[in-house]
C-alpha positions as CSV (number, residue, x, y, z in Angstrom):
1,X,0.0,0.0,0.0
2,X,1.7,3.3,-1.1
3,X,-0.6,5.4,0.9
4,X,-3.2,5.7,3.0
5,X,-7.2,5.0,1.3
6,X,-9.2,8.5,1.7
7,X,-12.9,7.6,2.4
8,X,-15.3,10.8,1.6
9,X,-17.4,12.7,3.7
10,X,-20.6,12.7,3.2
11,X,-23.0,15.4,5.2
12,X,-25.2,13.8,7.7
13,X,-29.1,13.8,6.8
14,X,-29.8,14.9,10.7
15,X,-28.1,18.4,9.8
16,X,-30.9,19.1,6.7
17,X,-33.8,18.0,9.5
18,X,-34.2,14.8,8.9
19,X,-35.7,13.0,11.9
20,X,-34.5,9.8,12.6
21,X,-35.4,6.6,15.0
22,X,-32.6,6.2,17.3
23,X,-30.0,3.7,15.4
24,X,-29.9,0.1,17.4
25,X,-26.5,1.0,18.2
26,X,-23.6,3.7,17.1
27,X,-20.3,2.7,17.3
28,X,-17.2,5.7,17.9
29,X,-14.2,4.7,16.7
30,X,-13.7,3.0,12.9
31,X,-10.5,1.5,14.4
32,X,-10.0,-2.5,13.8
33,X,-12.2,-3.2,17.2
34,X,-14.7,-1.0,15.8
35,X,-14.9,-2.2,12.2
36,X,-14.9,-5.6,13.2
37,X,-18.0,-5.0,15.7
38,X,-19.6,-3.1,13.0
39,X,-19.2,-5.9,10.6
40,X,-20.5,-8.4,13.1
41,X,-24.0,-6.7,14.1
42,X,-24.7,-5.8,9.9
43,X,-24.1,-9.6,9.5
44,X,-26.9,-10.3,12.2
45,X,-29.4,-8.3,11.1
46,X,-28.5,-4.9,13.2
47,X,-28.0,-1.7,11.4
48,X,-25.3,0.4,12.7
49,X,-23.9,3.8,12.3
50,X,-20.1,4.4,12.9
51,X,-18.7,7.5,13.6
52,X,-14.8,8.3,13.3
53,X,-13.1,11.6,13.8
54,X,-10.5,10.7,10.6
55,X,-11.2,10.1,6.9
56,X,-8.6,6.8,6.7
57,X,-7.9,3.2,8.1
58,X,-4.6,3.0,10.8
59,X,-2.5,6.2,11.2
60,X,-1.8,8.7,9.0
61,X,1.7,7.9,7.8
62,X,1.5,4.5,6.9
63,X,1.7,3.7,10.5
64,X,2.0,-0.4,10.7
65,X,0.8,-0.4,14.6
66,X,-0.4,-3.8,15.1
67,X,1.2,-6.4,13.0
68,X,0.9,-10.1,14.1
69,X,-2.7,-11.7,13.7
70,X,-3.8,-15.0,15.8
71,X,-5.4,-18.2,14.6
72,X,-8.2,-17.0,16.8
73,X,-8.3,-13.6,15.2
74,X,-7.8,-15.5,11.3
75,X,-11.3,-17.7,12.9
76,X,-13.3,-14.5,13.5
77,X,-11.9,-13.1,10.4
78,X,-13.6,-16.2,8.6
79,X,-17.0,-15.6,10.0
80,X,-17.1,-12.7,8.5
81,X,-15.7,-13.4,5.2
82,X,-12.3,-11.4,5.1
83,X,-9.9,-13.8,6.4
84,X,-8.8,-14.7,2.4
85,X,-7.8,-11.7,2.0
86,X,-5.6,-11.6,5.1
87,X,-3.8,-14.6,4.3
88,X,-3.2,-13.8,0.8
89,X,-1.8,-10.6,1.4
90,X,-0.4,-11.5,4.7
91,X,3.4,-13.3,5.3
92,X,3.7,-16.1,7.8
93,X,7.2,-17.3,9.4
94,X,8.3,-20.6,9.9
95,X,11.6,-20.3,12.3
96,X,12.4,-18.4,15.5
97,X,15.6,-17.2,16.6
98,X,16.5,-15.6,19.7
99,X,19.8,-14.4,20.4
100,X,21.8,-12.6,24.1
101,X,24.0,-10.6,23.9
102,X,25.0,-11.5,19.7
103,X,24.9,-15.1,20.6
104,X,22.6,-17.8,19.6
105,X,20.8,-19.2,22.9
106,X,17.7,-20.4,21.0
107,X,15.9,-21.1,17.7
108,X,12.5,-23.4,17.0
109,X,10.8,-23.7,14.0
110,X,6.8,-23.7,13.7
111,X,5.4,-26.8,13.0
112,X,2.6,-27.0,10.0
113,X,-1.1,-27.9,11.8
114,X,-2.9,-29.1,8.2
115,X,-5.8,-30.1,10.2
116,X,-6.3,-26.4,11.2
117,X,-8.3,-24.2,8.9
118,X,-5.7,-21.3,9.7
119,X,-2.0,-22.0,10.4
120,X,-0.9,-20.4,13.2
121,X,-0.9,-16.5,12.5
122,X,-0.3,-14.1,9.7
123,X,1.9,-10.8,9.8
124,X,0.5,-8.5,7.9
125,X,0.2,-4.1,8.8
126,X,-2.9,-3.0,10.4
127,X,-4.2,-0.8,8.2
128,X,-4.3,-3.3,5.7
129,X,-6.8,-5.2,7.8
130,X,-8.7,-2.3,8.5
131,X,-9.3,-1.0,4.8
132,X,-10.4,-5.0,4.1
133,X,-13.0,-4.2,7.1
134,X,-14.0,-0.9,5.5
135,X,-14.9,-2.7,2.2
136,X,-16.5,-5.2,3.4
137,X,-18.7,-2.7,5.5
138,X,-19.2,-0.2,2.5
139,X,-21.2,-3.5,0.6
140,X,-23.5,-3.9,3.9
141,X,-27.0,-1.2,3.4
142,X,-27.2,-2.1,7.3
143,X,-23.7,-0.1,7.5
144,X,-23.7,4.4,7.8
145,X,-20.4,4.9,7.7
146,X,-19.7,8.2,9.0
147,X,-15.8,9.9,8.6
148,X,-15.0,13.1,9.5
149,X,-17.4,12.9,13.0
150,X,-15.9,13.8,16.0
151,X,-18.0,13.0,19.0
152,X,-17.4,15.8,21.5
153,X,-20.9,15.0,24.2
154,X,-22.8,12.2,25.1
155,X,-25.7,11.7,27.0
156,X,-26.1,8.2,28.5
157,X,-29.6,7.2,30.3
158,X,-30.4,4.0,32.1
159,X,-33.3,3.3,30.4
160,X,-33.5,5.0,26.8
161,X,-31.3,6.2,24.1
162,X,-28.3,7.9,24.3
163,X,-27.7,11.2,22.4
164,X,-24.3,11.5,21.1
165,X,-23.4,15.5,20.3
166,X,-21.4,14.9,16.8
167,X,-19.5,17.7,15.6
168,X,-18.3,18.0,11.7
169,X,-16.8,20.1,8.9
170,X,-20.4,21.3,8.1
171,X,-21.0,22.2,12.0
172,X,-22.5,19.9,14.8
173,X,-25.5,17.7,15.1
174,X,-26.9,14.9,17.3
175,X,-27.0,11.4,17.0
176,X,-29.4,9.2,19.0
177,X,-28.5,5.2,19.5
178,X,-29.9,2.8,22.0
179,X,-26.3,1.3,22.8
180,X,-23.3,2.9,22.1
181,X,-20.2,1.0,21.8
182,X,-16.9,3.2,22.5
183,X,-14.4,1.7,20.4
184,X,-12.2,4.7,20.3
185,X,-9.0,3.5,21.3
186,X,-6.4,4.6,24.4
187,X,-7.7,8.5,24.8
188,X,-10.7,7.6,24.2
189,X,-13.6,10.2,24.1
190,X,-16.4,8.5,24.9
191,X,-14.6,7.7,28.1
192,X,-13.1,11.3,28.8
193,X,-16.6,12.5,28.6
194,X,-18.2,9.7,31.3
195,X,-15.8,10.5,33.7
196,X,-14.3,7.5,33.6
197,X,-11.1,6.3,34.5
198,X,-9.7,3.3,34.1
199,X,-7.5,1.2,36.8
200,X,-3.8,1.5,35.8
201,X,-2.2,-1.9,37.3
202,X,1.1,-0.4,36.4
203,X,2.9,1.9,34.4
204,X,6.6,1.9,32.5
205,X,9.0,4.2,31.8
206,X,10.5,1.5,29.5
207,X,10.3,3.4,25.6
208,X,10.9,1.7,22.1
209,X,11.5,3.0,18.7
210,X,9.2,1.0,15.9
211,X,11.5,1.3,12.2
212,X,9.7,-0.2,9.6
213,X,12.2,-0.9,6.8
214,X,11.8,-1.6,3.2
215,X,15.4,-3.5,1.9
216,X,16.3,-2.0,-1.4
217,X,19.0,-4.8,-2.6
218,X,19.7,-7.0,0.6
219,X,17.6,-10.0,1.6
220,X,17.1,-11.6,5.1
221,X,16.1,-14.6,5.6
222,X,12.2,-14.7,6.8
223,X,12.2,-15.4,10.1
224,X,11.6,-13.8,13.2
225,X,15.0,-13.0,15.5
226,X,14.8,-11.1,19.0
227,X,17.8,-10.0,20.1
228,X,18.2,-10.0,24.3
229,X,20.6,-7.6,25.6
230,X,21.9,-6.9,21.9
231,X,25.4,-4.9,22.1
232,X,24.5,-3.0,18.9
233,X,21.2,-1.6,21.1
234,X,23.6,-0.6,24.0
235,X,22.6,-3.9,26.0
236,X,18.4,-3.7,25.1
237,X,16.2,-5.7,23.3
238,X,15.3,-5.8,19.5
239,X,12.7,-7.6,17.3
240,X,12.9,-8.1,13.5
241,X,9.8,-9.4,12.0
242,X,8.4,-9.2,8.1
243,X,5.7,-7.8,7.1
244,X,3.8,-7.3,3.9
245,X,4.9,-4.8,1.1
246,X,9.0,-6.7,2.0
247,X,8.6,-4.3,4.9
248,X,10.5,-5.2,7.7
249,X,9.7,-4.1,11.8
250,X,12.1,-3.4,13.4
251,X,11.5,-2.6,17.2
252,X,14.5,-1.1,19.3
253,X,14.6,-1.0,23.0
254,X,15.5,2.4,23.8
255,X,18.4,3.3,27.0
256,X,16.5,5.3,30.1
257,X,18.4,8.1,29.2
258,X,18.0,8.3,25.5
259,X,16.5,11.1,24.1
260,X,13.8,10.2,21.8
261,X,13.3,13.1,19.8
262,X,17.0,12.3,19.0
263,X,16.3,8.0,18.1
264,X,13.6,9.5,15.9
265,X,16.2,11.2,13.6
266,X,16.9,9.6,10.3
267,X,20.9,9.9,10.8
268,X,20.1,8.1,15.1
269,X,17.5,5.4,13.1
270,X,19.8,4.6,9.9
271,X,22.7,4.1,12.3
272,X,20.8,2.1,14.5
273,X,19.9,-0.5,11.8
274,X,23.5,-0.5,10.5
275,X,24.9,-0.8,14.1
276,X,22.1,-3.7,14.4
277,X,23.1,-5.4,11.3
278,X,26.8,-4.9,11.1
279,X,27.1,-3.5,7.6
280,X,25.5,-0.3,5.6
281,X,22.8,-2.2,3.9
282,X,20.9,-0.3,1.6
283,X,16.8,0.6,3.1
284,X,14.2,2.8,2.7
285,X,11.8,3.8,6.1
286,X,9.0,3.3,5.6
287,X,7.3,4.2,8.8
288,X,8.8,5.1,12.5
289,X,7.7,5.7,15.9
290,X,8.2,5.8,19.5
291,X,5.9,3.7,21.9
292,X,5.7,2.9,25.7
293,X,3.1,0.8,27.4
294,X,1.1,0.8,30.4
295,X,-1.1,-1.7,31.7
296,X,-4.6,-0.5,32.9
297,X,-8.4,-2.0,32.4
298,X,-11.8,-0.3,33.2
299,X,-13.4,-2.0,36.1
300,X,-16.8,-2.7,34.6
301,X,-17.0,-2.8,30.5
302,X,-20.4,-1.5,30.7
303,X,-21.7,1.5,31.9
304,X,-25.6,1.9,31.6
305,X,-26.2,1.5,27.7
306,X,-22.4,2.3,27.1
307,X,-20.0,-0.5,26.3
308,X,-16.3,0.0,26.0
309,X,-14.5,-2.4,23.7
310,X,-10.9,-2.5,22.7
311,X,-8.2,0.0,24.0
312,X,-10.9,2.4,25.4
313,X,-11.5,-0.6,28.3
314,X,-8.0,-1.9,28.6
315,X,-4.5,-1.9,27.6
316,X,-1.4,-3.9,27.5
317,X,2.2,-4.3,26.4
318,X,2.2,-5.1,22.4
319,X,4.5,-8.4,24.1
320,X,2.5,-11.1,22.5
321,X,0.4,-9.0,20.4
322,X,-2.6,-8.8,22.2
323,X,-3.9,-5.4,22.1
324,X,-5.2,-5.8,18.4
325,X,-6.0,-9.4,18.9
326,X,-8.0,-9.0,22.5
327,X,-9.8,-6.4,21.1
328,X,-11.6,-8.2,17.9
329,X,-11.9,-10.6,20.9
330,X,-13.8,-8.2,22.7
331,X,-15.9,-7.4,19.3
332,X,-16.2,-11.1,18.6
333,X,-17.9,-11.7,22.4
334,X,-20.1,-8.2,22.4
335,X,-21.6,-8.9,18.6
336,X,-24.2,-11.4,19.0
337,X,-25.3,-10.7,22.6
338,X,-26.2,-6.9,21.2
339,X,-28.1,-8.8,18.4
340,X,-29.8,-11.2,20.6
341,X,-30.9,-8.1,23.0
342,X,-32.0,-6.2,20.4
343,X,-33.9,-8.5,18.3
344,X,-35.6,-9.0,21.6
345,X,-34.7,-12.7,21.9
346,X,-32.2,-11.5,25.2
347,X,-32.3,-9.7,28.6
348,X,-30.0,-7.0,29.5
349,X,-28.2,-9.1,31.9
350,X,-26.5,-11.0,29.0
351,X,-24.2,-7.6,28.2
352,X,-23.0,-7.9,32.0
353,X,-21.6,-11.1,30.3
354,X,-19.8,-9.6,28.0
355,X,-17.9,-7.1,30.9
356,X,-17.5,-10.2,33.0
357,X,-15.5,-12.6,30.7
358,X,-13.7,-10.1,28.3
359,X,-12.3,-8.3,31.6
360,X,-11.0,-11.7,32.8
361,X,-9.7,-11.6,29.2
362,X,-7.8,-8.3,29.5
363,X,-6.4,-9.5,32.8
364,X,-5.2,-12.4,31.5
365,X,-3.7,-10.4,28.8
366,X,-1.8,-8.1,31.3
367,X,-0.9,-10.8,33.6
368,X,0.8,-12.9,30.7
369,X,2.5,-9.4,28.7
370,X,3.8,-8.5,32.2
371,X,5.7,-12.1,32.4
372,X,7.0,-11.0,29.2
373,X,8.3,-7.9,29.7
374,X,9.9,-8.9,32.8
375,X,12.0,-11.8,31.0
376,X,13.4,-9.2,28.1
377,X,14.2,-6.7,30.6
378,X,13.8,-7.5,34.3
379,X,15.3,-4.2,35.6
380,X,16.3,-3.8,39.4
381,X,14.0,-6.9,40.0
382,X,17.4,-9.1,40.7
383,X,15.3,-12.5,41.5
384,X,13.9,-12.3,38.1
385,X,17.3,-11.5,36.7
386,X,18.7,-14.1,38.1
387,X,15.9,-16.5,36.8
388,X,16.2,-15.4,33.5
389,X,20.3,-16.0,33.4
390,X,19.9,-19.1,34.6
391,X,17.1,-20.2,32.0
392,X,19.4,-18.4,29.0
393,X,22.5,-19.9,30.2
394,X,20.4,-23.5,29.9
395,X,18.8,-22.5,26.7
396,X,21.2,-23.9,24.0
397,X,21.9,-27.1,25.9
398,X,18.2,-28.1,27.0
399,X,14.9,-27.7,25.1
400,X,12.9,-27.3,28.5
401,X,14.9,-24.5,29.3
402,X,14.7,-23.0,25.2
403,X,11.2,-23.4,25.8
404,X,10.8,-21.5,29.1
405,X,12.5,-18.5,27.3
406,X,9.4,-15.9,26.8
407,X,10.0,-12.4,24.5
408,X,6.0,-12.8,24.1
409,X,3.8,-15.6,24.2
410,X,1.2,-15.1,21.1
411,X,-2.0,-14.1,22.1
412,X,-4.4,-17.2,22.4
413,X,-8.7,-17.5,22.4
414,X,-10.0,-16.3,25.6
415,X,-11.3,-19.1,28.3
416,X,-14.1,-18.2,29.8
417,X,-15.2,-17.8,33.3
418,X,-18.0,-20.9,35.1
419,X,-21.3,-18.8,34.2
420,X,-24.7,-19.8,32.7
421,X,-23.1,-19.1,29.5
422,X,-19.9,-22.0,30.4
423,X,-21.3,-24.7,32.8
424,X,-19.6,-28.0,33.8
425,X,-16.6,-29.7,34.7
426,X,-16.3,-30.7,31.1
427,X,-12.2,-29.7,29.9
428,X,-13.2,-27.6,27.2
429,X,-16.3,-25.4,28.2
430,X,-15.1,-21.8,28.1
431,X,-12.8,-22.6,25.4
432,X,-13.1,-21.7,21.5
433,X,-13.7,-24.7,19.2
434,X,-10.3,-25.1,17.0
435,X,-11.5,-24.7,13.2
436,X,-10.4,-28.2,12.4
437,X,-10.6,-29.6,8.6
438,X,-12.8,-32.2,8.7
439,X,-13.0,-33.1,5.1
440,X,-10.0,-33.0,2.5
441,X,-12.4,-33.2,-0.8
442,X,-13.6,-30.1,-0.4
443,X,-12.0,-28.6,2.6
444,X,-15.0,-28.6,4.9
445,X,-14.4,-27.0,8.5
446,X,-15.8,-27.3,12.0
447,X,-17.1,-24.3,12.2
448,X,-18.4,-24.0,8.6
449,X,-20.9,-26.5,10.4
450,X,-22.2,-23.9,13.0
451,X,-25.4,-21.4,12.4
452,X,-25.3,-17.6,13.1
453,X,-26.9,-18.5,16.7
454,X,-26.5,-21.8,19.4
455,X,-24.9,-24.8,17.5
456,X,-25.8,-28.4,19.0
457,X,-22.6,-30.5,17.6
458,X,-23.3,-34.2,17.7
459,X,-20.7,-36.7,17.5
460,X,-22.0,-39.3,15.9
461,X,-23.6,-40.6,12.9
462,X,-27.4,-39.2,13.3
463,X,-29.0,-36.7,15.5
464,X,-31.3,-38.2,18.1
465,X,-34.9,-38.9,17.1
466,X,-36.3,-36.0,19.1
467,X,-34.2,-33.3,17.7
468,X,-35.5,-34.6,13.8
469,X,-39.0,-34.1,14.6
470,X,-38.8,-30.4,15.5
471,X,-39.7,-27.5,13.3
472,X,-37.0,-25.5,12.0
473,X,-39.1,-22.0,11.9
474,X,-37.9,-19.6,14.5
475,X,-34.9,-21.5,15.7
476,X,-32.1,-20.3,17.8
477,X,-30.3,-23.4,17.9
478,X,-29.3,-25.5,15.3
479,X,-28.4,-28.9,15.4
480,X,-25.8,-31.0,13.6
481,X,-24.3,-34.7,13.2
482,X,-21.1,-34.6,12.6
483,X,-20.0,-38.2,11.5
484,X,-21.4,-38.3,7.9
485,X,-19.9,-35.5,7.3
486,X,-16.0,-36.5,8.3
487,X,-14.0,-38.4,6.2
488,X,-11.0,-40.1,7.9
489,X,-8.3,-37.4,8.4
490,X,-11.2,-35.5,10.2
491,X,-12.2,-37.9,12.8
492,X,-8.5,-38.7,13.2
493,X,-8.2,-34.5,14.0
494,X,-11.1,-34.4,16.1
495,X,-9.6,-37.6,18.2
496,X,-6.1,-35.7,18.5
497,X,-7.0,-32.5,19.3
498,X,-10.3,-32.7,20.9
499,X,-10.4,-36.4,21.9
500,X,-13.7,-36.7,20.3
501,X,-14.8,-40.1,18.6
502,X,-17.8,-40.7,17.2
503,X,-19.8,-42.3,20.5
504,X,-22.7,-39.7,19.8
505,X,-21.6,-36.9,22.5
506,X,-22.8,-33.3,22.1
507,X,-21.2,-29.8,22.5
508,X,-23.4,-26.9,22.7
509,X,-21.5,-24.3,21.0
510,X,-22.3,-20.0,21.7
511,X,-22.3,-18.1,18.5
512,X,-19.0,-17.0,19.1
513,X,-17.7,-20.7,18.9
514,X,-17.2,-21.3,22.5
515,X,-18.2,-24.3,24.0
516,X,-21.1,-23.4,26.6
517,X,-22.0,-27.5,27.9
518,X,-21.0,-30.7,26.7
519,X,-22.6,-34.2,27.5
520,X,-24.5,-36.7,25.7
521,X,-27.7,-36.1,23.4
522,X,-30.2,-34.4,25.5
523,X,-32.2,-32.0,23.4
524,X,-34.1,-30.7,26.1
525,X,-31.2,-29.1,28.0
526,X,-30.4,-26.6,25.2
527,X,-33.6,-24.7,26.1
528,X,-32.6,-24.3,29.5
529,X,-29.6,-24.0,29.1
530,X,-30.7,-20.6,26.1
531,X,-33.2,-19.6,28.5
532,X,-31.2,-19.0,31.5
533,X,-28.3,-17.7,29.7
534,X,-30.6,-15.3,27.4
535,X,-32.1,-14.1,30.7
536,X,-35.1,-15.8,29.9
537,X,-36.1,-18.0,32.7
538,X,-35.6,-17.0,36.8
539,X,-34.9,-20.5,37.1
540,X,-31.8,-22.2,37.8
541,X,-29.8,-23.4,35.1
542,X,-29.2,-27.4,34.8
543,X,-26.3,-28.6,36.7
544,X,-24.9,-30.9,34.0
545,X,-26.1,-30.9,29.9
546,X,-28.1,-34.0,29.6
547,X,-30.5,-33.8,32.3
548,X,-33.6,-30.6,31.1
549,X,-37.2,-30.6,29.9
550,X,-38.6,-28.8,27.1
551,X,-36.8,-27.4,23.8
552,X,-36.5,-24.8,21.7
553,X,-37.8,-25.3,17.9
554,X,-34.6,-26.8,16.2
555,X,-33.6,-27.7,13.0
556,X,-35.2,-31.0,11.8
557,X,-34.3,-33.5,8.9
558,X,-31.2,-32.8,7.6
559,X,-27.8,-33.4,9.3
560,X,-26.5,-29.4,8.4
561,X,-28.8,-26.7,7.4
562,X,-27.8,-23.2,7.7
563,X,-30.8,-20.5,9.4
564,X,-31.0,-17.3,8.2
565,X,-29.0,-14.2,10.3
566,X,-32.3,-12.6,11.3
567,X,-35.7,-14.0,11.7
């Protein structure tokens, strides 16, 4: 991408008098949390309006920001019919190196997972990612994009819409939405105008310098190398990763004293990479900035008809990459539960749900960044310097040790708390259902087999008599046998990663593909077990999957049928 895609303004109908219903729900921030929550609610039936103070995707400058995407991100990305485009335009390592002070210590190489829709994680620059959004969004008539609409009020109230105070190059209007979902990143707005401030759990003085390099003659070979107490960086750390574009980030450690004004000159960053590298290669920059991080989360996600998403309700160290990552996360949790409320199919206790387990999420994310950043730099903290010399000095002699060496553990699919929407002792309740292939022919996926609501996955070769006599019309759930539709390689997957055989157990799966119960065929529990969770029914929720009356209408007849997004 040479530069930055310029979307046009367009002069909002509310400013010529045009009365409007209140949109279901306005979204402030077009940023990749944003989009992909935008994207999500269109999908379901939920027109949107999104508001963005800028006219472009990312930063202006060809900023790069976020770069590494997770197989759980590449998932969500395949609900929503983008992922293609990722991968294709995306570049994906193989080997790892990691080096202390210029010497090799350790070095692994990714192994291939072809039972995996997705293979691992793609590098690829944000804004990319964001424009791919933005196209996708500009196709959807459930989609008002609006650029070049600062929101400078709000008013927020318990029990009706909020009136969002929009200001724009034609002069100011208002905006009325029955949930607003503040998407607008670290300084966010939305937030400064609540009153709101989030918990900081700690905060660094510890400062980088991002150079994103184009080669002009040189190559390097593609794989990922951190250096750990590099002598080029004065003793800090450095990453080298590729991107798309044969763009290169670099990230440099900076020295407590340095002067960054000063790293940011091009004479202090050229140097830097020829210090780094040993010899004057030849490079354009692309891109350059400096960064610090801080560690801080809201304590509740939701505030009255208010939702914070993204970096507007938490941040954390890039280690890991799980700012961009957590926060389609956050989208990919939030989506269907607005839907559900606002199709009226859902209480408004489901959207305390969404606070509950994607602030367990942030925390994890903070809790596992902060091991990170401890092990590439521990500081004054001598017990964890001494740790990590130990574990380096063991490194090149002992896989255990090589594997104990952490410069960022990849972000991973959130586990969800016990709740009525994860219930059971079963292993994998809480957790997101790995897109296994389960057909070579055609390349058929797990979760090709899911509908846009509650999935009931049967492991077996027919669905139990009860569920084929139901009517399909209305349903929330739909139910599927999985067995015919395996061929060899895929039961073999679904034995290895999931220990699944075909023995006829069921998984109730949430829209957002994590597993809510497990158990054996029992129809009847998936109304309960919807009810309760929906906020449906004051009564208790089933202790274990098998064991409920009643049922909600389900999908009849044929072992996969799709239901439509809105009913």
């Amino acid at each position: 991408m040479n530069e930055l895609p310029i979307y046009p303004y367009v002069r909002p109908k509310e400013m010529d008098g045009v009365r409007r219903n209140p949109y279901p729900v306005a979204i402030v921030g077009a940023g990749l949390t944003g989009l992909t929550l935008a994207l999500d609610l269109v999908r379901r039936g939920i027109p949107v309006v999104v508001l963005d103070d800028d006219n472009t995707v990312g930063v202006r400058g060809l900023a790069s920001r976020g770069m590494v995407w997770a197989q759980r991100t590449l998932d969500i990305f395949e609900r929503l019919g983008v992922a293609s485009k990722v991968v294709e335009k995306g570049v994906r390592w193989n080997v790892g190196r990691v080096l202390c002070r210029d010497l090799a210590v350790a070095s692994f190489t990714l192994q291939d997972q072809p039972d995996m829709r997705h293979n691992g994680f793609v590098n690829l620059q944000q804004y990319y990612l964001e424009a791919f959004l933005v196209d996708a969004l500009m196709r959807e008539p459930l989609a008002d994009l609006r650029w070049l609409n600062r929101v400078a009020g709000i008013e927020s109230h318990a029990n009706g819409p909020a009136t969002l105070h929009v200001e724009t190059p034609d002069g100011a209007y208002h905006c009325r939405a029955q949930w607003v979902a503040a998407c607008d990143g670290a300084n966010s707005a939305v937030r400064n105008l609540l009153d709101l401030s989030p918990r900081v759990y700690d905060r660094t003085e510890d400062r980088w310098i991002i150079i994103d390099v184009v080669l002009r003659h040189a190559t390097w070979p593609e794989e990922r190398w951190t250096w750990l107490d590099a002598r080029s960086n004065h003793g800090r750390a450095v990453w080298r990763h590729k991107m798309a574009d044969d763009t290169w980030r670099l990230d440099f450690q900076l020295r407590p004293d340095e002067d960054p004004i000063e790293a940011a000159t091009e004479t202090a960053m050229r140097q830097r990479v020829w210090d780094l590298l040993g010899e004057p290669v030849e490079f354009d920059i692309a891109w350059h900035g400096v960064w610090g991080y801080r560690h801080e989360c809201l304590d509740s996600l939701r505030h009255g008809r208010v939702l914070f998403a993204g970096d507007s309700a938490h941040l954390v160290a890039p280690f890991g990459a799980r700012g961009g990552n957590g926060g389609i996360q956050d989208a990919d949790n939030l989506g269907w539960k607005l839907a559900l409320l606002l199709q009226g199919r859902a209480g408004e206790s489901l959207l305390d749900t969404y606070s509950v387990e994607r602030k367990q999420a942030a925390m994890e994310n903070i809790r596992q960044a902060r091991r990170s950043s401890r092990f590439v730099y521990p500081g004054a903290a001598q017990s964890a310097a001494l740790w990590r010399e130990a574990i380096i000095a063991l490194a090149p002699h002992h896989d255990l040790a090589a594997r104990m060496i952490n410069t960022g553990r990849l972000c991973m699919a959130a586990i969800y708390p016990e709740s009525l929407l994860a219930r059971g002792a079963h292993a994998h309740v809480g957790r997101a259902l790995p897109n296994l292939v389960l057909r070579q022919t055609d390349g058929l996926t797990l979760h090709e087999l899911l509908g846009p609501w509650f999935t009931v996955l049967v492991f077996g070769d027919t669905l139990p008599s009860d569920v084929q006599a139901q009517e399909r019309s209305g349903a929330l759930v739909n139910w599927v046998a999985v067995g015919p539709l395996c061929d060899e390689r895929g039961r073999a997957a679904l034995a290895h990663r999931l220990g699944l055989t075909m023995n006829g157990e069921a998984w109730l799966l949430r829209p957002d593909q994590h597993l809510m119960a497990a158990g054996t065929p029992g129809p009847s529990a998936a109304q309960a077990w919807i009810a309760a969770a929906l906020g449906e029914s004051g009564g208790a929720c089933p202790e274990s999957f098998p064991e409920a009356d009643g049922l909600l209408p389900a999908i009849g007849g044929a072992a996969h049928a799709a239901i439509p997004a809105t009913t």
